[in-house]
C-alpha positions as CSV (number, residue, x, y, z in Angstrom):
1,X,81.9,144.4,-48.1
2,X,81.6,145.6,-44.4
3,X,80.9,149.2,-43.5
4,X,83.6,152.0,-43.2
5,X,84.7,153.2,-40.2
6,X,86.3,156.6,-39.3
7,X,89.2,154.3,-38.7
8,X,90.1,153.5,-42.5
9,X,93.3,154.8,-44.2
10,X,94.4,155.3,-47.5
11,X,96.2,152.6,-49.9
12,X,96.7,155.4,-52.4
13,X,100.2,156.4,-51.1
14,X,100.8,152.8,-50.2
15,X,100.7,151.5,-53.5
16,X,101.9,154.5,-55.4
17,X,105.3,154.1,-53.1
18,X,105.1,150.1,-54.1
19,X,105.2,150.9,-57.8
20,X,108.2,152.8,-57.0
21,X,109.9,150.9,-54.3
22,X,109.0,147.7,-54.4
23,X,109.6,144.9,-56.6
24,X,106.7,143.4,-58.5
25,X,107.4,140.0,-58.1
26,X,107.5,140.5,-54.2
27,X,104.4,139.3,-52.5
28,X,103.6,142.6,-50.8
29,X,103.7,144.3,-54.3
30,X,101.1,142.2,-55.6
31,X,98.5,142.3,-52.6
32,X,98.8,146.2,-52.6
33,X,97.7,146.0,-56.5
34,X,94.9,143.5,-56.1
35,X,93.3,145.7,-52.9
36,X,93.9,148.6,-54.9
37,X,92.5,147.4,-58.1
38,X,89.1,146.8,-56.2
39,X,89.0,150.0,-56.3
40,X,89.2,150.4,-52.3
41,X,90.6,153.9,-52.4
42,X,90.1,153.9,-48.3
43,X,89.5,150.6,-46.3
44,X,90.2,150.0,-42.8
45,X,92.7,147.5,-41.1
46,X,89.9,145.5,-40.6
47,X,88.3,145.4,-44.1
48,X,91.9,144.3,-45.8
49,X,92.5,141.6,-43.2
50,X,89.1,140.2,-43.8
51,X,89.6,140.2,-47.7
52,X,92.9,138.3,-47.2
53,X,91.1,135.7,-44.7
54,X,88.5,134.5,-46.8
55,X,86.0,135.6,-44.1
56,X,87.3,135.0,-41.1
57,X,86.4,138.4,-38.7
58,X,89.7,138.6,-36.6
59,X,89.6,141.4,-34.3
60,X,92.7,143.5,-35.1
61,X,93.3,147.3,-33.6
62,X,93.0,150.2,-35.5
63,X,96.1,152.7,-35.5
64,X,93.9,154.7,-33.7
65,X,93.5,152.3,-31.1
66,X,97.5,152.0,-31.0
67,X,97.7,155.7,-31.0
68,X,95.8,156.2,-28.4
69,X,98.0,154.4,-25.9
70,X,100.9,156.1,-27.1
71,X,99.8,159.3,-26.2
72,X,98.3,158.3,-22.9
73,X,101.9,156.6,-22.1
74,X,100.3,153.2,-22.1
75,X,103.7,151.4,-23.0
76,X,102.3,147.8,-21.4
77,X,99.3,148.2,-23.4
78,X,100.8,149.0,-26.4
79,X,103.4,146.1,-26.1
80,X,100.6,143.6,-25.9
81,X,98.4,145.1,-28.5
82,X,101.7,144.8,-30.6
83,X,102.5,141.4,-30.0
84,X,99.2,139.6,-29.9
85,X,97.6,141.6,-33.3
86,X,98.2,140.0,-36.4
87,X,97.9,142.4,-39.3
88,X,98.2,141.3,-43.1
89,X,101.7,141.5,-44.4
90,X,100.1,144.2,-46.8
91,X,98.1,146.2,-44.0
92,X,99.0,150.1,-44.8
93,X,98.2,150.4,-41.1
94,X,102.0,150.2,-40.8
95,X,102.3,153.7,-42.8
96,X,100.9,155.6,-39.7
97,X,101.9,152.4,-37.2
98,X,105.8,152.6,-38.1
99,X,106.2,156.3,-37.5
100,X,104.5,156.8,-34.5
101,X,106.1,154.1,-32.5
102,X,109.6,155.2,-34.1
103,X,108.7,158.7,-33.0
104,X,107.8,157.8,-29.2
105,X,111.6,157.5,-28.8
106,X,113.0,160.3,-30.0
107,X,115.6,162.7,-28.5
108,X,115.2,166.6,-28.6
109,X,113.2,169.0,-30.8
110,X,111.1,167.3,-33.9
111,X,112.7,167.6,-36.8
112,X,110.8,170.6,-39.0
113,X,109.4,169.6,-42.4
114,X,112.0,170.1,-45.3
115,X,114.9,169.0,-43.1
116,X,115.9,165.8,-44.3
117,X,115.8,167.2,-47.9
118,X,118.2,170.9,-46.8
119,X,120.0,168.2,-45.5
120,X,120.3,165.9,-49.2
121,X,121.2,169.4,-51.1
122,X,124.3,169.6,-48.4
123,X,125.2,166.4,-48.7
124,X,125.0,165.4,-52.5
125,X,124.2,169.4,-53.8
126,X,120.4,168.5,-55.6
127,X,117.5,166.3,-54.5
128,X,117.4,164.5,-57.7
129,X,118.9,161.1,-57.2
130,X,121.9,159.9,-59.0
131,X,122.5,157.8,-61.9
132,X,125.4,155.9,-60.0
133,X,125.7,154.0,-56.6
134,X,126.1,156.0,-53.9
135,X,129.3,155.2,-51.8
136,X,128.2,154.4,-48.8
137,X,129.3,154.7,-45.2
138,X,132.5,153.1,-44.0
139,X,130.2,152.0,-40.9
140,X,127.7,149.7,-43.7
141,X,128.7,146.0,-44.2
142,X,128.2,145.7,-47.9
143,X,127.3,141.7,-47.2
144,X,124.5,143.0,-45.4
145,X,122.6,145.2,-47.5
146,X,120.0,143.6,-47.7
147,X,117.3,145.2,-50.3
148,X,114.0,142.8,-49.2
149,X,112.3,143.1,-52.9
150,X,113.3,147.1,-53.2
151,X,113.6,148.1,-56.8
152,X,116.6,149.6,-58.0
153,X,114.6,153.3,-57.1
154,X,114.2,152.0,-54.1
155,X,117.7,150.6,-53.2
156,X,119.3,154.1,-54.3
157,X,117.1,156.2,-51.7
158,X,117.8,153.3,-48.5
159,X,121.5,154.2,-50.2
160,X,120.7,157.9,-49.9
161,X,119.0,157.8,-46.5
162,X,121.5,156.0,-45.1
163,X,124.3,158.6,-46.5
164,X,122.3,161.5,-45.1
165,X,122.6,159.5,-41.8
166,X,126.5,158.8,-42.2
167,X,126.8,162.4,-42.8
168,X,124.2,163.6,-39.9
169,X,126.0,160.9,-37.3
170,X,129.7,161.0,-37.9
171,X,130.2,159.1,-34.3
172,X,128.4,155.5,-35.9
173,X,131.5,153.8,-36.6
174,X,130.4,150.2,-37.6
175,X,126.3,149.1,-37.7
176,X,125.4,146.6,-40.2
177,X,121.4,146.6,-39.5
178,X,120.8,149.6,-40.2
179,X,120.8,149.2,-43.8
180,X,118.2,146.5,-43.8
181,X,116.5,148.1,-41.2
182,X,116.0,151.0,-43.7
183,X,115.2,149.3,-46.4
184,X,112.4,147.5,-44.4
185,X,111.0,151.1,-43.4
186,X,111.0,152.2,-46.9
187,X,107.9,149.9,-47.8
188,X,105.8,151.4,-45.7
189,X,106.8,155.1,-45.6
190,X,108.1,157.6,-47.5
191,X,112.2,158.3,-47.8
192,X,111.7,161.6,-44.9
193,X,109.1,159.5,-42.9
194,X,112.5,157.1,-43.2
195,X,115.0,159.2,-42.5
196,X,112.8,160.3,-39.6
197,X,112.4,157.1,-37.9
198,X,115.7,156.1,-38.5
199,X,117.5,159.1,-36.5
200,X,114.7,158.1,-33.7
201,X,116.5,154.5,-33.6
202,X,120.2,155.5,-33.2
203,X,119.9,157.9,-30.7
204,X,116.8,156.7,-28.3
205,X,115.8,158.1,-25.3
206,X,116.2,154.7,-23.3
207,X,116.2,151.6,-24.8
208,X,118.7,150.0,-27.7
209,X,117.8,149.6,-31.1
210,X,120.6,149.4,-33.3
211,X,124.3,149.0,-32.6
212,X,126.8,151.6,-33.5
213,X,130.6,150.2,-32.6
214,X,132.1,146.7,-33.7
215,X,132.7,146.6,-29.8
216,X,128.8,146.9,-29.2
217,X,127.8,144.4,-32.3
218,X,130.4,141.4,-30.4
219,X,128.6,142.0,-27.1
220,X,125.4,141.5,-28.8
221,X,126.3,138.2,-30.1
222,X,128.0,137.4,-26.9
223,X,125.0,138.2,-24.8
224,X,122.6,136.0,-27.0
225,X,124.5,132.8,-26.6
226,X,124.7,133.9,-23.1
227,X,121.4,134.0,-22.3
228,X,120.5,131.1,-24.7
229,X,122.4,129.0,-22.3
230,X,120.1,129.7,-19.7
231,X,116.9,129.9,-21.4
232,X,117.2,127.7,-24.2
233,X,120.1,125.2,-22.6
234,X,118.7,122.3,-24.5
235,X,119.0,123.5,-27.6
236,X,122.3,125.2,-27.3
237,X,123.9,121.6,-25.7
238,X,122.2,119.8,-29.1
239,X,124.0,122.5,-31.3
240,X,127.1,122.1,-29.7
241,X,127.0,118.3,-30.2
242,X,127.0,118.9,-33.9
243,X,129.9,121.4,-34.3
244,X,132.3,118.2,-34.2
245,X,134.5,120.1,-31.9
246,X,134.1,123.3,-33.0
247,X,133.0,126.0,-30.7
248,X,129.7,127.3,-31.4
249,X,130.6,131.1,-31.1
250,X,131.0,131.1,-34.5
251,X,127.0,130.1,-34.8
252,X,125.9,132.9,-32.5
253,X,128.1,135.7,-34.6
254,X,125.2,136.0,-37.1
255,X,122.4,136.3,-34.8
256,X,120.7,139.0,-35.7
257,X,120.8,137.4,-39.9
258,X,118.7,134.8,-38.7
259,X,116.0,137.3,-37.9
260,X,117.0,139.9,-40.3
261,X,118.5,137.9,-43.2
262,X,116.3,134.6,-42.4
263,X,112.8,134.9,-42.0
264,X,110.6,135.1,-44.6
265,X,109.3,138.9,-44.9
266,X,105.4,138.4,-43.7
267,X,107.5,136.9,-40.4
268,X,110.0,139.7,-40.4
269,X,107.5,142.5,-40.3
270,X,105.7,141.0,-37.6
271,X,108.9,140.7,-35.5
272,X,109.3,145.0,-36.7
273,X,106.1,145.7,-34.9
274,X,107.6,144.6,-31.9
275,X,111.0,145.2,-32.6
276,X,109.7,149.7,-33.4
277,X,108.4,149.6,-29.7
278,X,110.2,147.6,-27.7
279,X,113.6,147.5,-28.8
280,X,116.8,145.2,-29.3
281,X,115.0,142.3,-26.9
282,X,112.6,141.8,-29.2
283,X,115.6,140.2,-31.6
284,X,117.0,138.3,-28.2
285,X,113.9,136.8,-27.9
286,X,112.9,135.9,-31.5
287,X,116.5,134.6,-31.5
288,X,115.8,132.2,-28.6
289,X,112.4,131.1,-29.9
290,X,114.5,130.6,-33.2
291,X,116.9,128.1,-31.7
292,X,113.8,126.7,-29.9
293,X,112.0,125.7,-33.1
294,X,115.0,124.6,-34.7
295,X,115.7,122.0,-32.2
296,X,112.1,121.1,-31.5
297,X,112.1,120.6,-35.8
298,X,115.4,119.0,-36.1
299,X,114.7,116.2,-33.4
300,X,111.0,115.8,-34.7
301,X,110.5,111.8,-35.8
302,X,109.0,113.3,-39.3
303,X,111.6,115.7,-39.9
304,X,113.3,116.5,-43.2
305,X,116.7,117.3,-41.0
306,X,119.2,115.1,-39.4
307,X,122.1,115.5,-37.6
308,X,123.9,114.9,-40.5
309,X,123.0,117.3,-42.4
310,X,123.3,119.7,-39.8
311,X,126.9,119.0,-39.1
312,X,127.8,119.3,-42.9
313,X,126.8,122.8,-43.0
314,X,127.0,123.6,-39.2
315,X,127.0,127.5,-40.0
316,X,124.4,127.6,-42.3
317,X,121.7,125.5,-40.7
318,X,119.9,127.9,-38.8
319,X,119.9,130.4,-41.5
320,X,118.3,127.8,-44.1
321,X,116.0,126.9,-41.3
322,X,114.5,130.1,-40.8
323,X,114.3,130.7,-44.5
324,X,111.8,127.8,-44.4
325,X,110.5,128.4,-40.7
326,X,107.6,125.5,-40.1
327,X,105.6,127.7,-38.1
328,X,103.6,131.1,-38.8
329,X,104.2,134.6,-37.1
330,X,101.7,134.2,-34.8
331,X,103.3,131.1,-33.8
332,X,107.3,132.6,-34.4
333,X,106.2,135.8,-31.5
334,X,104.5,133.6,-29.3
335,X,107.1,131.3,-29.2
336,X,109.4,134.3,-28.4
337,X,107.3,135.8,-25.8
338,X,106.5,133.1,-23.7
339,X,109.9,132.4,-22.5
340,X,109.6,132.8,-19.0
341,X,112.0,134.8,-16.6
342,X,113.3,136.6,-19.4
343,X,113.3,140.2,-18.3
344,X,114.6,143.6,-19.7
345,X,116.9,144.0,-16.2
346,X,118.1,140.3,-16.6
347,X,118.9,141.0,-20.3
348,X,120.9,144.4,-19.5
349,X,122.6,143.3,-16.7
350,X,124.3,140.3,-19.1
351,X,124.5,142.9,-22.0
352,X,126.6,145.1,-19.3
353,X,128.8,142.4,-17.9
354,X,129.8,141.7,-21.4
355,X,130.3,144.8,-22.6
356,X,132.9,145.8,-19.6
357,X,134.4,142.5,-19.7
358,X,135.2,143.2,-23.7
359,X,136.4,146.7,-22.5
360,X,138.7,145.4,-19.6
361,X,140.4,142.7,-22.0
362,X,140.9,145.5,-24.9
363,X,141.7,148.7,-22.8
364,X,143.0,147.5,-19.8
365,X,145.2,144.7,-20.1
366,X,143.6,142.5,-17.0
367,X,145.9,144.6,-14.8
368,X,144.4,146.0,-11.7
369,X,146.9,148.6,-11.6
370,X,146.0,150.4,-14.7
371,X,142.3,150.3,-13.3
372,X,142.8,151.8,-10.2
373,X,145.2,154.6,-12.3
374,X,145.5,157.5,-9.9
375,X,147.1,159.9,-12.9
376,X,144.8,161.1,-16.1
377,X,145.6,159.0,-18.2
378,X,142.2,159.0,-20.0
379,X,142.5,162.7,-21.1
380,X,139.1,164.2,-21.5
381,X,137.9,165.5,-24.8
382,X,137.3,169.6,-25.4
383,X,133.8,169.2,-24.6
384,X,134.5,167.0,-21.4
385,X,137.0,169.8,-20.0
386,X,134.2,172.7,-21.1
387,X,131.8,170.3,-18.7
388,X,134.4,170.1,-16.0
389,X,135.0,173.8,-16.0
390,X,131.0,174.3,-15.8
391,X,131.2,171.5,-12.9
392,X,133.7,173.5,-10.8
393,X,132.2,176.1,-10.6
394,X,128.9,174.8,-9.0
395,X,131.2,172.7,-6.9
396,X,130.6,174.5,-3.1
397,X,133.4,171.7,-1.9
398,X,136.1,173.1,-3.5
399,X,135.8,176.7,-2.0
400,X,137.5,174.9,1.2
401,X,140.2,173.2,-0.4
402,X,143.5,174.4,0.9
403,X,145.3,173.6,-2.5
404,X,142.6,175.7,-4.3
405,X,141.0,175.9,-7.3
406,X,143.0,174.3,-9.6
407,X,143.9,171.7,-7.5
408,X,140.0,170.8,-7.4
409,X,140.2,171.0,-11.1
410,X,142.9,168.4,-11.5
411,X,140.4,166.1,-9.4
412,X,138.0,166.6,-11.1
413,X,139.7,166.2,-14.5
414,X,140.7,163.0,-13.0
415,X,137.3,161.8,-11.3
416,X,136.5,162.7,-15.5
417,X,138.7,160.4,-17.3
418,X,136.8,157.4,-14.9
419,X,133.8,158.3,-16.4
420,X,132.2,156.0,-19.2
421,X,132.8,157.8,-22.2
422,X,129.5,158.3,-23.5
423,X,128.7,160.1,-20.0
424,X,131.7,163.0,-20.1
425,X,129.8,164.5,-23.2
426,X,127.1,165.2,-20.9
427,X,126.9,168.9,-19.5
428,X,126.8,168.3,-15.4
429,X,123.7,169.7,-13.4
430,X,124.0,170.1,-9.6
431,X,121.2,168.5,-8.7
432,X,120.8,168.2,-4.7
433,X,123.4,169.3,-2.5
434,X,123.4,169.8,1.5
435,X,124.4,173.5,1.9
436,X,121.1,174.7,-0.4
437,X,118.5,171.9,-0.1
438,X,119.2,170.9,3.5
439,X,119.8,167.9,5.4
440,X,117.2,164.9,4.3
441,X,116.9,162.1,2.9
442,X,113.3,162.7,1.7
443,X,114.6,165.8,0.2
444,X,117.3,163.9,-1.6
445,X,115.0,161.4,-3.4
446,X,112.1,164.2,-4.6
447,X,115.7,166.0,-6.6
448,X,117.8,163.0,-7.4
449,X,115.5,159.8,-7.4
450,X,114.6,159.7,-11.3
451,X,118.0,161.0,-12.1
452,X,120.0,158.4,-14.0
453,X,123.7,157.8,-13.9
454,X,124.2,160.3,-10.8
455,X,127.8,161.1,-9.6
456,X,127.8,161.3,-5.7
457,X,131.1,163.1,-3.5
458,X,131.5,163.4,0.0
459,X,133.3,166.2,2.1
460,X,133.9,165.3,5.7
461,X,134.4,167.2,8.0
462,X,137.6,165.9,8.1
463,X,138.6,167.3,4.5
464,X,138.5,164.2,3.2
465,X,136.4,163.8,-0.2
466,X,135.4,160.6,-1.8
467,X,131.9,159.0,-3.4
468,X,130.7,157.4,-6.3
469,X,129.2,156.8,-9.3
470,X,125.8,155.0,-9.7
471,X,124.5,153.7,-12.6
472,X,120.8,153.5,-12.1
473,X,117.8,155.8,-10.2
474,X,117.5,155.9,-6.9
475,X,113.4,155.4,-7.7
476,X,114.6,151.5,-8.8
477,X,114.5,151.3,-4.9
478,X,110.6,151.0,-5.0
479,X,110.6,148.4,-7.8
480,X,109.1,145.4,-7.0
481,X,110.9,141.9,-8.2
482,X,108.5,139.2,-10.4
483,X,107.1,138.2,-7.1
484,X,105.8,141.4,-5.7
485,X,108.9,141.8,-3.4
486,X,111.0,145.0,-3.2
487,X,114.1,144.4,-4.1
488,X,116.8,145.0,-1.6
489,X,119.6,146.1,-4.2
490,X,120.2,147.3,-7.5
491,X,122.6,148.6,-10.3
492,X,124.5,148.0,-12.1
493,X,128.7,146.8,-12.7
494,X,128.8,150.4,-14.3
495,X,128.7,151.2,-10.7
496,X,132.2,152.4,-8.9
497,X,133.4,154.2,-5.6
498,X,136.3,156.7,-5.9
499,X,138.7,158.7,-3.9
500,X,140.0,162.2,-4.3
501,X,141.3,163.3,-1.4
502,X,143.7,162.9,-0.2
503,X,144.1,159.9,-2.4
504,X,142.7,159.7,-5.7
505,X,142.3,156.3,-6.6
506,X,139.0,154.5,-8.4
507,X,137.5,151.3,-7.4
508,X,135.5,149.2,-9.8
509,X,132.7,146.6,-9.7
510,X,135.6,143.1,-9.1
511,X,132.8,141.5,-12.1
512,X,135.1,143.8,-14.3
513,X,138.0,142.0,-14.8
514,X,135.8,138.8,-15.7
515,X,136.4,136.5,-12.1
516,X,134.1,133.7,-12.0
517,X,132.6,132.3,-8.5
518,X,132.4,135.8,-6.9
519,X,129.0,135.3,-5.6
520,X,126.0,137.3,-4.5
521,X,128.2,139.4,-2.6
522,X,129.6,141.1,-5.5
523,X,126.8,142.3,-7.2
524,X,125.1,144.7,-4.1
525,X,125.3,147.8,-6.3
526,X,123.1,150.3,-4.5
527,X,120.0,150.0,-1.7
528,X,118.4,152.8,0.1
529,X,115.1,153.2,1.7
530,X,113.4,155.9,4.5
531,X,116.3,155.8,6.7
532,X,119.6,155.3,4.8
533,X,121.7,155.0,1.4
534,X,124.3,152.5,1.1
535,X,126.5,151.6,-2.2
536,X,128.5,148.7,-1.9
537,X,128.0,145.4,-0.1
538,X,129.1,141.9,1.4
539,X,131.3,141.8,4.4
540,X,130.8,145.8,5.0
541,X,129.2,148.9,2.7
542,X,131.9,151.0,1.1
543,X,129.4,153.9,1.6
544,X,126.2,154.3,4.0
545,X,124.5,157.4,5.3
546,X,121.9,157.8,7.5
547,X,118.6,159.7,7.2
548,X,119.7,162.9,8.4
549,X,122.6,162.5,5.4
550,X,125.0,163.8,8.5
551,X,126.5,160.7,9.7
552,X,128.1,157.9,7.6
553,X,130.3,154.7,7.6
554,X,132.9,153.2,5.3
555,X,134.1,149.8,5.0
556,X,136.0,147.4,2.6
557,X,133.1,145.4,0.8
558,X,133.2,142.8,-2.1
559,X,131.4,144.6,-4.5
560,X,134.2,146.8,-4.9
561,X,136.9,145.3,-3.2
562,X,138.2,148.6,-2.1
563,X,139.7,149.6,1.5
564,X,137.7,152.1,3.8
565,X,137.3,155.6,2.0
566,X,138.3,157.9,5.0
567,X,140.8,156.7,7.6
568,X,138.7,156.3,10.7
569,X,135.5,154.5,9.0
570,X,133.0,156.7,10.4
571,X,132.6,160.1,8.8
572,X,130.6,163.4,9.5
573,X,129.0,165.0,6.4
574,X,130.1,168.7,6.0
575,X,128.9,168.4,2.3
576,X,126.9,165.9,0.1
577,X,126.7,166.6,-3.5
578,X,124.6,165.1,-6.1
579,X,125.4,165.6,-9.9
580,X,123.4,164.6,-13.1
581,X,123.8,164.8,-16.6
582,X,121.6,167.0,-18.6
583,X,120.7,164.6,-21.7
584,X,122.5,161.4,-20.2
C-alpha cells in the first residue's frame, strides 16, 4: 500500500450515497464496496487507481491539482489535465471534481446552503420524498430518462431535482438531457450538490451545455451532421450509401443518445469530465470520433459488421455500436480530440447559421419584406419596454429630436422588437458615448472592447440616426487565427445594421434567409484596429469611422445587402453611442 498524501479524499460519503443511489449490480456499486471493504476509509486518486491496475503507477492529478487551475483561471490547463487523465470509473475524486467545474460557470450570487431544500417544501410542501412518481416536467422526454443503474431512491430524487428545476426555470420548454444528465451527477454527489450543478449548466456564463427549446435541440442535430460532413466526410458518404435512399437526417436526430444513451458508463463519465468544463463541443466531437470508429470498424476485413446488416437496421446501428464500442476511453477522447481544425468559433459560427436559418423558415416566411418590417410588429415584453424606458432616458440623441420624446420612444421600441429575444430581457448600460467620454477610438475600446452583443447608433450632424448591432467584442480584433495571424474580420450572422431616422428599416446578415454561393463577401461582420471601425463588407462598408470617431462613410455592402445609411455617404459624427447589456 503506498503512502497517504494530504491529497486523499473520503469514500465514506461515496459509498454511503451508492447504497442509496445506485444499483448493486452496476459496476460502480461494486468497486465502491470492494475499496471500501479494505477498509480504506481515505485513499487518494492515486492509491484507488493503482489498486484497480494491478500495479501499474499511472500519474493521475489530484483534485487539488485541478483546483488549483480553476482558481488561477487556468481554463487551457485544465482542459488538457481533463482530457488526457484517466481516472477509475469508481474514483470519488469526481465528488469534489464534478462540482467545482460545474461551479466555474455559474451566473450570479451562490446559492446559500438550505436553498434547494426551502425550495423542495415550496414545491412539494415536505422534504420527505414521496411514495408515488413524481410528474415531471412537460419539458422531459419520458423515452429519455435514462436512470444509468439509479435505484428506485435514486430515480425519485433525479425525478425531484429535476421538478425543483421545472419549477425554478419556467422558461425551459423542451430539454431531454437533462434528465440523464442528472441522474449521471447523482452518483457522485449529493441531491443539493445536484441541484447545484445543474442550475450552473442551464444558465452558463458563456458556453452551452444543455439545450432548452425544441428549436435549439434540431439545430444541434443539424449542426452535427453539418460539421460531420466536413470533418468526418468519409464516414458520413459510407452511411449514406447504406440508407438505400433514405436521407440520413433521420441518423443524425439522436446524436446526443449515442453518447448519452450509447456508451457504456466507464466511457460516459470520461466524456462528463470533459463534457463539465468545456461544454456542448465536447458531445460534437465525441460524436464525430463516434462515426469515425464506426466506419473505421465496419469496413475492418475482421469485422463482425457488414453492410448488410447495417442497412437492415440503418437507425439503430450506431447506437448498438457504441453500446459495444471496440475501443477504450482513452482511446474514445483521443479520437475526439485530435480532429484537427475543429474549433469552438468554427463550431458556433455553423451552430448560428443554423439556428437563424430555422428561425427565418418558421418566423419569417423567406420573405424579405417581413425582415426588413419597418412597423413593431415584434411587440416587446413588460420587461423589454421597462428596458426601453431606462434606455431613453440615458439616450443624449434624443434630446435633439424635433418629433420629441416619444417619437424617440417609438424608435426605440422598434430598434427593440429587432433584437434577439433573449437580448431585450437585458437591462441596457450606456457604455461609451462621445458627448461624456470624448472623441477616441482608444477611449472607445478601454469602455466597449470586452462588451458583448453591443448596440451601436449614429447621429449626424445631419439628424440622421442609424447603426448597428454586433454580435461579438470588439477585443476579438486582437485574436490571432490558428496560424498566428490577426484576423482581419469577425462576428457573427447575429450581426445587422439598422435605420431610424428618418427611415426605420433593419438590414440582416443575406446568410439569413439560407442563399448558397454568397461567398467571402458576405460574411465581413466587423474589423477595427488603431485607426478605424468598419461593420459590413464586400463591394463597400455599410459603416466606417475613423480614429477621431468624427468622420464616417456608408456604402451598400454584401454582408448586408442594404443601401447607404445617410443620403450623401459621408457623414459627420455629432453623437456616437455605445450600449451593452448588463447580464447579456
Amino acid at each position: 500500500m503506498v503512502a497517504k498524501t494530504q491529497d486523499s479524499v473520503s469514500l465514506d460519503n461515496l459509498s454511503k450515497r451508492a447504497s442509496v443511489y445506485i444499483d448493486p449490480d452496476c459496476d460502480l456499486y461494486l468497486e465502491l464496496q470492494y475499496l471500501q471493504s479494505s477498509k480504506l476509509t481515505k485513499c487518494t486518486c492515486f492509491d484507488i487507481q493503482l489498486l484497480t491496475s494491478k500495479g501499474k503507477r499511472p500519474s493521475l492529478k489530484s483534485f487539488q491539482d485541478v483546483q488549483g487551475l480553476i482558481q488561477q483561471g487556468k481554463k487551457r490547463e485544465t482542459k488538457i489535465v481533463l482530457r488526457e487523465n484517466s481516472w477509475s470509473t469508481n474514483s470519488p475524486i469526481r465528488s469534489q471534481l464534478w462540482p467545482a467545474l460545474c461551479g466555474q460557470h455559474h451566473v450570479g450570487k451562490t446559492m446559500l446552503d438550505g436553498f434547494y431544500w426551502d425550495m423542495v417544501n415550496q414545491v412539494f410542501g415536505t422534504t420527505e420524498l414521496p411514495d408515488k412518481p413524481i410528474m415531471l416536467p412537460p419539458f422531459v422526454d419520458s423515452t429519455h430518462c435514462l436512470p444509468y443503474h439509479l435505484t428506485r431512491k435514486g430515480r425519485a430524487v433525479a425525478d425531484r431535482v429535476v421538478s425543483v428545476l421545472g419549477y425554478a426555470c419556467p422558461d425551459i420548454t423542451y430539454s431531454p438531457t437533462l434528465y440523464p444528465i442528472t441522474s449521471i451527477l447523482l452518483h457522485f454527489m449529493s441531491e443539493e450538490e445536484c441541484y447545484h450543478c445543474i442550475t450552473s449548466l442551464v444558465a452558463p456564463k458563456e458556453k452551452v451545455f444543455i439545450t432548452q427549446t425544441k428549436l435549439l435541440y434540431e439545430v444541434t442535430w443539424k449542426t452535427v451532421m453539418q460539421v460531420a460532413k466536413k470533418h468526418a466526410k468519409s464516414s458520413v458518404n459510407y452511411l449514406s450509401s447504406l440508407c438505400n435512399g433514405k436521407k440520413p437526417e433521420s441518423i443524425f436526430m439522436d446524436w446526443c443518445w449515442w453518447i448519452l444513451g450509447g456508451l457504456p458508463f466507464p466511457h460516459l463519465v470520461r466524456v462528463m469530465d470533459c463534457f463539465f468544463h468545456e461544454g456542448i463541443k465536447v458531445f460534437y466531437r465525441v460524436s464525430l470520433a463516434i462515426l469515425i470508429l464506426f466506419h473505421k470498424h465496419a469496413t475492418a476485413s475482421n469485422s463482425e459488421l457488414d453492410a448488410d446488416t447495417i442497412k437492415n437496421d440503418i437507425d439503430n446501428a450506431l447506437p448498438k455500436f457504441c453500446k459495444n464500442i471496440p475501443v477504450s476511453p482513452t482511446k474514445l477522447l483521443r479520437t475526439a480530440f485530435s480532429i484537427r481544425a475543429l474549433s469552438s468559433t468554427y463550431i458556433s459560427r455553423v451552430f448560428l447559421k443554423t439556428e437563424m436559418l430555422l428561425k427565418s423558415k418558421s418566423l419569417l416566411s423567406g420573405t424579405k419584406q417581413l425582415v426588413r418590417s419597418r412597423s413593431s410588429d415584434n411587440l416587446p415584453t413588460s420587461q423589454s419596454q421597462i428596458n426601453v424606458q431606462m434606455m431613453s432616458h440615458t439616450l443624449t440623441i434624443r434630446e435633439k429630436y424635433r418629433e420629441g420624446l416619444d417619437t424617440c420612444r417609438a424608435m426605440l421600441f422598434t430598434l427593440w422588437s429587432w433584437l434577439p429575444v433573449r437580448i431585450t430581457m437585458y437591462q441596457p448600460v450606456l457604455l461609451y458615448t462621445t458627448e461624456e467620454h470624448g472623441c477616441s477610438l482608444t477611449t472607445f475600446y478601454v469602455r466597449v472592447e470586452q462588451h458583448e452583443p453591443t448596440l451601436l447608433m449614429i447621429k449626424t450632424c445631419n439628424n440622421e440616426v442609424f447603426g448597428a448591432y454586433c454580435s461579438s467584442r470588439w477585443y476579438e480584433r486582437n485574436l490571432k487565427d490558428d496560424r498566428g495571424q490577426r484576423q482581419a474580420y469577425f462576428g457573427t450572422g447575429e450581426t445587422f445594421l439598422f435605420s431610424l431616422y428618418p427611415e426605420r428599416s433593419k438590414y440582416p446578415w443575406v446568410g439569413i434567409e439560407g442563399d448558397t454561393g454568397l461567398g467571402h463577401a458576405s460574411e465581413l461582420f466587423m474589423a477595427a484596429d488603431s485607426k478605424m471601425i468598419t461593420i459590413g463588407g464586400g463591394e463597400g462598408q455599410a459603416i466606417w469611422m475613423d480614429e477621431n470617431i468624427r468622420f464616417g462613410k456608408t456604402d451598400r455592402c454584401q454582408t448586408f445587402n442594404n443601401p447607404p445609411l445617410c443620403a450623401s455617404g459621408d457623414f459627420e459624427i455629432r453623437v456616437l453611442e455605445v450600449y451593452g447589456f448588463v447580464g447579456a
